[in-house]
C-alpha positions as a Markdown table, in Angstrom:
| # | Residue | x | y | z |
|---|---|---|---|---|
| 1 | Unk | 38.4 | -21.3 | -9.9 |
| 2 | Unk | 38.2 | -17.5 | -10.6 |
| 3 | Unk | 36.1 | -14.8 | -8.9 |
| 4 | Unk | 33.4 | -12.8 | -10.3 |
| 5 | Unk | 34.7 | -9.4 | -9.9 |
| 6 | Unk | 32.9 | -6.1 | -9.7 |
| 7 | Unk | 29.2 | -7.2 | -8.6 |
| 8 | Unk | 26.4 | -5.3 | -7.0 |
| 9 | Unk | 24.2 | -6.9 | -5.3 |
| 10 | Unk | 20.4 | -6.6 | -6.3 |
| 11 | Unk | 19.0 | -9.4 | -4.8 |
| 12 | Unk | 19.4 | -11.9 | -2.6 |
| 13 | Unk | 21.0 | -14.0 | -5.7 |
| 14 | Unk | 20.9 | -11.5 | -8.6 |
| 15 | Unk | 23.9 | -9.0 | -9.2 |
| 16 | Unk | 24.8 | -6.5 | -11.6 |
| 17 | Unk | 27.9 | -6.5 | -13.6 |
| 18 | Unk | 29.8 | -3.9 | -15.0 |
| 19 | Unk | 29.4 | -5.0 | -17.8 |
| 20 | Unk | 25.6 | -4.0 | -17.3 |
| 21 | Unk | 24.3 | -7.5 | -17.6 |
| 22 | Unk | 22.4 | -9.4 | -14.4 |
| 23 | Unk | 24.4 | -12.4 | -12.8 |
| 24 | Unk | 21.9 | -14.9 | -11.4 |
| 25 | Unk | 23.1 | -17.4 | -8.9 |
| 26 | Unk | 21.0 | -20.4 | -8.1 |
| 27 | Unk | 23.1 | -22.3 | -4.9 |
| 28 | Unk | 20.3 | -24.9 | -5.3 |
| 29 | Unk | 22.0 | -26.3 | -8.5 |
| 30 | Unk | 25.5 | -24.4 | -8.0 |
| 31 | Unk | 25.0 | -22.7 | -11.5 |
| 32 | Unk | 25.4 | -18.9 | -12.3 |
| 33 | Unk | 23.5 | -17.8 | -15.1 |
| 34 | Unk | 23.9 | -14.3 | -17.6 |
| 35 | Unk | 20.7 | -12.6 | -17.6 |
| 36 | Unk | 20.7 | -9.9 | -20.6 |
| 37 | Unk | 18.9 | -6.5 | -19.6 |
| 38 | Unk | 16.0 | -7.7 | -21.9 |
| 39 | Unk | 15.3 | -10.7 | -20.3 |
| 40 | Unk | 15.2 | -8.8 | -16.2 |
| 41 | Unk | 11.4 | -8.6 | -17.2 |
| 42 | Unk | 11.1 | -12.4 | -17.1 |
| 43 | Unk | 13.3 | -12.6 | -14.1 |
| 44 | Unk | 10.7 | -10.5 | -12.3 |
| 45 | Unk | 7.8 | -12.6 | -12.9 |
| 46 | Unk | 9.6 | -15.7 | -11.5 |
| 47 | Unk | 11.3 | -14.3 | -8.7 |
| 48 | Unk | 7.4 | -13.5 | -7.9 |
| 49 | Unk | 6.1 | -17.1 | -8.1 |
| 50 | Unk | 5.2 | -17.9 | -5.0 |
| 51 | Unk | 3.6 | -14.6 | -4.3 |
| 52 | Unk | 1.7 | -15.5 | -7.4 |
| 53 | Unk | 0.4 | -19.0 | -6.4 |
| 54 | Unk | -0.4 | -17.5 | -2.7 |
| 55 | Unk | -2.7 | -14.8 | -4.5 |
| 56 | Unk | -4.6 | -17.5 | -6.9 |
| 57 | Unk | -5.0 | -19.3 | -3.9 |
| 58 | Unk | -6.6 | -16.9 | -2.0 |
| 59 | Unk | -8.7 | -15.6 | -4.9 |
| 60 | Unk | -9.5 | -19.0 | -5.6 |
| 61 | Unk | -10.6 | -19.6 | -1.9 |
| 62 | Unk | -12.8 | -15.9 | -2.1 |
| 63 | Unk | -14.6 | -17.9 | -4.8 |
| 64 | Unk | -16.1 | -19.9 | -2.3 |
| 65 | Unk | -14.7 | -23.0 | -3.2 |
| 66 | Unk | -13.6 | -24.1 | -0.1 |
| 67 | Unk | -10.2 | -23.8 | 1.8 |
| 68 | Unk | -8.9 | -27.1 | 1.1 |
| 69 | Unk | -9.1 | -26.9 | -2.7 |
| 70 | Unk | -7.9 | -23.5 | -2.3 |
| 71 | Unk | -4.6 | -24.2 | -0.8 |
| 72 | Unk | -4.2 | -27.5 | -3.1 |
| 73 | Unk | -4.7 | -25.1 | -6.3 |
| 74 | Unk | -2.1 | -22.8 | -4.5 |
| 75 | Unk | 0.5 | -25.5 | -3.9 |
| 76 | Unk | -0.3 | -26.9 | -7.3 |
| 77 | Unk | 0.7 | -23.3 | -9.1 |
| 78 | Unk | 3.6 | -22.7 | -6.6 |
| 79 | Unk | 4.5 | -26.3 | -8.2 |
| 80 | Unk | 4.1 | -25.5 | -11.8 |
| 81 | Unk | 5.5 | -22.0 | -12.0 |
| 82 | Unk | 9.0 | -23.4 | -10.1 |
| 83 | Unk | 8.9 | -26.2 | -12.7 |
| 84 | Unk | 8.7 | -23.5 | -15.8 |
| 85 | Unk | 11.1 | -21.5 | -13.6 |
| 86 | Unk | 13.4 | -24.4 | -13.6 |
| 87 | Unk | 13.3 | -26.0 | -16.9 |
| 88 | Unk | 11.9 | -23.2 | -19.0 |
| 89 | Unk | 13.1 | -20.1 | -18.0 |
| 90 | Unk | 16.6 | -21.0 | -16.5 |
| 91 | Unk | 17.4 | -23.1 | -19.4 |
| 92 | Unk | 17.3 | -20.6 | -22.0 |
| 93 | Unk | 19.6 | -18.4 | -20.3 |
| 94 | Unk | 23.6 | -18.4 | -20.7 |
| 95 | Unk | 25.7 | -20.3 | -18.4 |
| 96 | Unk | 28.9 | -18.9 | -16.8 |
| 97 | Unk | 31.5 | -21.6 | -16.1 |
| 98 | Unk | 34.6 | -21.9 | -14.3 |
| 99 | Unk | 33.9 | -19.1 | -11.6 |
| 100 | Unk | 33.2 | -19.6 | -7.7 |
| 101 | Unk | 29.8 | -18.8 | -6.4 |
| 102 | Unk | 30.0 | -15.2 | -4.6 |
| 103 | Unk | 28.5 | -15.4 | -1.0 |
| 104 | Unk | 25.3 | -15.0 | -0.2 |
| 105 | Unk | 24.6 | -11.7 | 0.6 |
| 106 | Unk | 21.9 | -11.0 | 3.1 |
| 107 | Unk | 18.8 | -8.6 | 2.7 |
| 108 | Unk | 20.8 | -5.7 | 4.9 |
| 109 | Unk | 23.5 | -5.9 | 3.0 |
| 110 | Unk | 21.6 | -5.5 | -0.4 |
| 111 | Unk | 19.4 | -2.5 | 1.4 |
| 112 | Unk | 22.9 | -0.6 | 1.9 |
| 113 | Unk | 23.9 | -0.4 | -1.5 |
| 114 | Unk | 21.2 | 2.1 | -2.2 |
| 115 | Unk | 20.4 | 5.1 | -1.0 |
| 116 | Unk | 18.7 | 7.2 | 2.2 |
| 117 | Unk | 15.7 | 8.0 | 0.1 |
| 118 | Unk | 15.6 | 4.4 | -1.3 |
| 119 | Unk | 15.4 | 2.6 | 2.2 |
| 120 | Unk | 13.0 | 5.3 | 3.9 |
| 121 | Unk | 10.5 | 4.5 | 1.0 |
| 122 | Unk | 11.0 | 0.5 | 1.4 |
| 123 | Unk | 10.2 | 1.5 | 5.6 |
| 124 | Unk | 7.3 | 3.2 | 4.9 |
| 125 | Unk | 6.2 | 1.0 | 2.3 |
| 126 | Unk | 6.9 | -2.0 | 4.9 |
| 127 | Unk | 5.2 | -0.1 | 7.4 |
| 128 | Unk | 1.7 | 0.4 | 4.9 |
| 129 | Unk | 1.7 | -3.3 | 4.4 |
| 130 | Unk | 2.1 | -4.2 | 8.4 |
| 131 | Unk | -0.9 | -1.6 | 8.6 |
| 132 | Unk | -3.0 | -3.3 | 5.8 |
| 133 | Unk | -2.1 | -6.7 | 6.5 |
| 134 | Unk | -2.8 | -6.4 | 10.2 |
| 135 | Unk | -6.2 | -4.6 | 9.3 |
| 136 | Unk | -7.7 | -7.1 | 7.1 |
| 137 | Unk | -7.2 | -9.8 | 10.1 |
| 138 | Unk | -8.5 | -7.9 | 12.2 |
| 139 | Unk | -11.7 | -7.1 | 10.2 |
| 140 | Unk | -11.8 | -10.7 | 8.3 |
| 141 | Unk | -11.4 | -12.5 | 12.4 |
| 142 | Unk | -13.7 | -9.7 | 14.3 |
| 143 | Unk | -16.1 | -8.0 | 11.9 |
| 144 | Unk | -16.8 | -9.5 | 8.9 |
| 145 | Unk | -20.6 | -11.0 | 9.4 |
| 146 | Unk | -21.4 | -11.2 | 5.5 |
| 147 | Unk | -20.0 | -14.5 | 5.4 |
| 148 | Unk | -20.2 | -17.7 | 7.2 |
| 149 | Unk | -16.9 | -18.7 | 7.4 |
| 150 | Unk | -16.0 | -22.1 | 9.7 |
| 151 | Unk | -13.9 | -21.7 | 12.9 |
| 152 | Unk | -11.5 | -23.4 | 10.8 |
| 153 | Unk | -11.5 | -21.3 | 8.2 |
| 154 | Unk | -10.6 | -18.6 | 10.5 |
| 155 | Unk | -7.8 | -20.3 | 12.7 |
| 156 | Unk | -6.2 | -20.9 | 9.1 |
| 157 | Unk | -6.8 | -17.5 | 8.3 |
| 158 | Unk | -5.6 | -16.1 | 11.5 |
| 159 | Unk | -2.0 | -18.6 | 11.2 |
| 160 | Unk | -1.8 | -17.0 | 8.0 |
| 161 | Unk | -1.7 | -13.5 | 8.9 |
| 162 | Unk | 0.2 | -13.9 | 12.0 |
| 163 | Unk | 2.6 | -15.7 | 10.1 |
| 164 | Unk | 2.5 | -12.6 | 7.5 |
| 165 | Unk | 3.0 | -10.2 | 9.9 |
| 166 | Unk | 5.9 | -12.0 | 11.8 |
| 167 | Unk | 7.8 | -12.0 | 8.2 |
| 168 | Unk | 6.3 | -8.3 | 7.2 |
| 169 | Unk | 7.9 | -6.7 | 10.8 |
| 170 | Unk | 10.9 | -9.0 | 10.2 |
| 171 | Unk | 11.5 | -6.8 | 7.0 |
| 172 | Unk | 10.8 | -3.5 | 8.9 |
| 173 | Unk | 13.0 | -4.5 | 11.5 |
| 174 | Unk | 16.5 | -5.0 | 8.8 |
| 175 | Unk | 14.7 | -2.2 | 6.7 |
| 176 | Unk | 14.8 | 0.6 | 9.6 |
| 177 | Unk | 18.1 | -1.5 | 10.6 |
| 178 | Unk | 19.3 | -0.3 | 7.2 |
| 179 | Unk | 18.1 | 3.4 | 7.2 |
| 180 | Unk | 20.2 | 4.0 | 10.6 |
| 181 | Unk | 23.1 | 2.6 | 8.9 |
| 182 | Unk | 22.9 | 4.8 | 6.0 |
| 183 | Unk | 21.8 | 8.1 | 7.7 |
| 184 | Unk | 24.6 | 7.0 | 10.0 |
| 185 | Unk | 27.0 | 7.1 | 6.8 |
| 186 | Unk | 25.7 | 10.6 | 5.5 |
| 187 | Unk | 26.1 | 12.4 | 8.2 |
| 188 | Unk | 30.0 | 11.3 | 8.6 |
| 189 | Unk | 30.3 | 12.1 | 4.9 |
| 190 | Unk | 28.8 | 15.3 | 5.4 |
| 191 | Unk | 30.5 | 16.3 | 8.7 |
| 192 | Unk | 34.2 | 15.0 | 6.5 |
| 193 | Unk | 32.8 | 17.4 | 4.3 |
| 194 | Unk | 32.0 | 20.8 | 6.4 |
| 195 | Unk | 36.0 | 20.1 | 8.3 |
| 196 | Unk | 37.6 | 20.3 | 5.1 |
């Protein structure tokens, strides 16, 4: 089998070609798949879907409609949007045969192909959501006497953000990981620079 050549990673499974389409790998299946620059857009709004059934869920729940039915709608839209993902979207895309899968590439690795600017704003932007995520639980668990939430209903909610915040300083962690790296690199280009 040949190997894709000439790929920049964008994503975890999404690459760029030179030939300035997206190359999507799914190692679930083992399939790569041409995404045209017209159809990213799409790609998006998929690569979002479980973000998207979390958020109905929890707008769902601030509906009052109680938290069981509100993580059953979640898990039922998580279930339906990868279901379209799968055998809606995916299928109308172009298949590429006869090539090897690349590697997976981790989240470090895809946060040095761009540049100093780039990472500083995904740390600070990482560092907002630890702020706001970590504020909210904090008011929702200590402060929030408007509503009459059950003990349960807060244990749930405080899992959830705990388990939020783990994953949002996990990203801060390989973000500013990344930014080190890269200010790292500019100073020995610019030093190369100044000797010659």
């Amino acid at each position: 089998m040949r190997k894709l050549e000439d790929l920049k990673p964008v994503d975890t499974n999404l690459y760029l070609s030179r030939h300035n389409y997206y190359v999507l790998v799914d190692y679930m299946t083992k399939k790569i798949y041409k995404i045209q620059k017209e159809d990213y857009n799409k790609y998006r709004l998929f690569r979002g879907r479980y973000l998207i059934a979390l958020l109905m869920g929890i707008i769902l729940y601030g509906y009052n409609l109680g938290w069981k039915l509100a993580i059953a709608s979640a898990l039922a839209i998580a279930i339906l949007l990868e279901g379209l993902y799968r055998k809606y979207y995916l299928e109308t895309l172009d298949t590429i045969e006869g090539y090897e899968l690349p590697e997976k590439i981790s989240k470090l690795d895809i946060l040095l192909t761009g540049t100093v600017q780039q990472v500083q704003k995904r740390v600070l932007g990482t560092l907002g959501l630890f702020i706001l995520v970590a504020a909210s639980a904090v008011y929702f668990l200590f402060y929030d006497n408007m509503h009459n939430y059950t003990n349960t209903e807060k244990y749930i909610f405080g899992a959830l953000s705990v388990a939020m915040l783990i994953y949002i300083a996990y990203l801060g962690i390989v973000n500013f990981k990344a930014l080190q790296i890269k200010k790292k690199e500019w100073e020995e280009s610019h030093s190369k620079k100044e000797k010659k």
